[in-house]
C-alpha positions as CSV (number, residue, x, y, z in Angstrom):
1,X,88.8,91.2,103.6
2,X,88.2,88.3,101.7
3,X,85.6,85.6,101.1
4,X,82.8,87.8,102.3
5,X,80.1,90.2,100.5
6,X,81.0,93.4,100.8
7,X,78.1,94.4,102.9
8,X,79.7,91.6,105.6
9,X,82.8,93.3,105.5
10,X,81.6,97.1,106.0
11,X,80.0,95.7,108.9
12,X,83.2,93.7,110.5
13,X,85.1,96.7,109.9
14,X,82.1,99.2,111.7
15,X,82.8,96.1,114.7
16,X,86.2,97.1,115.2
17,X,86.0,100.7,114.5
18,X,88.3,100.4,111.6
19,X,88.6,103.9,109.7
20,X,91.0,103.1,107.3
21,X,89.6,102.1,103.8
22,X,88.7,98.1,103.5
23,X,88.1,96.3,100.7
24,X,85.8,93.4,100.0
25,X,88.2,90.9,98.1
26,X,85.6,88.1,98.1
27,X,86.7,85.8,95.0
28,X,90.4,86.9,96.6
29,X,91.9,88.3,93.0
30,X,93.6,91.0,95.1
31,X,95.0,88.5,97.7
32,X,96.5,86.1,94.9
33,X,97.7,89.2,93.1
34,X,99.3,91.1,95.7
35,X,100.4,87.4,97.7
36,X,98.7,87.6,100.6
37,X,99.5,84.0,102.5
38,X,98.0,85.1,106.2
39,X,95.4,87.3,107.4
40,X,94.8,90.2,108.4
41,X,97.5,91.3,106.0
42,X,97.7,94.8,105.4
43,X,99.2,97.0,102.6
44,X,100.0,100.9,102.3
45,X,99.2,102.3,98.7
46,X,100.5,105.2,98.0
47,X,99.4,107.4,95.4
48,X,99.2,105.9,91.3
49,X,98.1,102.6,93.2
50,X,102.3,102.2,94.6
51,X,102.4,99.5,97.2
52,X,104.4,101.0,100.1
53,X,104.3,98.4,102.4
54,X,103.1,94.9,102.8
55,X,102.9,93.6,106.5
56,X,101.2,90.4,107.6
57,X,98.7,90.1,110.8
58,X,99.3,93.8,112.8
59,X,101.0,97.1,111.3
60,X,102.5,99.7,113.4
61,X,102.5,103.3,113.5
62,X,106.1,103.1,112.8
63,X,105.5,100.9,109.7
64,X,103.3,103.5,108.0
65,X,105.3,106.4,108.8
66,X,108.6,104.7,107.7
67,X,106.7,103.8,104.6
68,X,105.3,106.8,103.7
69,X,108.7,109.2,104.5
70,X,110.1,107.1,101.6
């Protein structure tokens, strides 16, 4: 999530029951790095920090599982 303190954004994700990790981007050096241009944007990082998949707004079941079978 960006532009928020990271307090805010454990507290939006506790709203909406999120259980996937979040992470409090608030100067957005993760967004410019990684080119986020809409949000919610998600991204799947596998493991040594690998980005899987980048989707913008909603990601599917399907997406991850695709994703991670690679």
């Amino acid at each position: 999530m960006t532009g928020g303190a990271a307090v805010d954004t454990l507290a939006w994700a506790d709203t909406y029951g999120l259980t996937a990790p979040v992470v409090a981007d608030a100067p957005a050096n993760l967004a410019g790095s990684w080119g986020v241009s809409a949000i919610p944007a998600q991204h799947l990082i596998g493991r040594g920090g690998v980005i899987l998949s980048t989707n913008q707004y909603h990601i599917s079941t399907d997406v991850i599982d695709e994703a991670l079978a690679r």
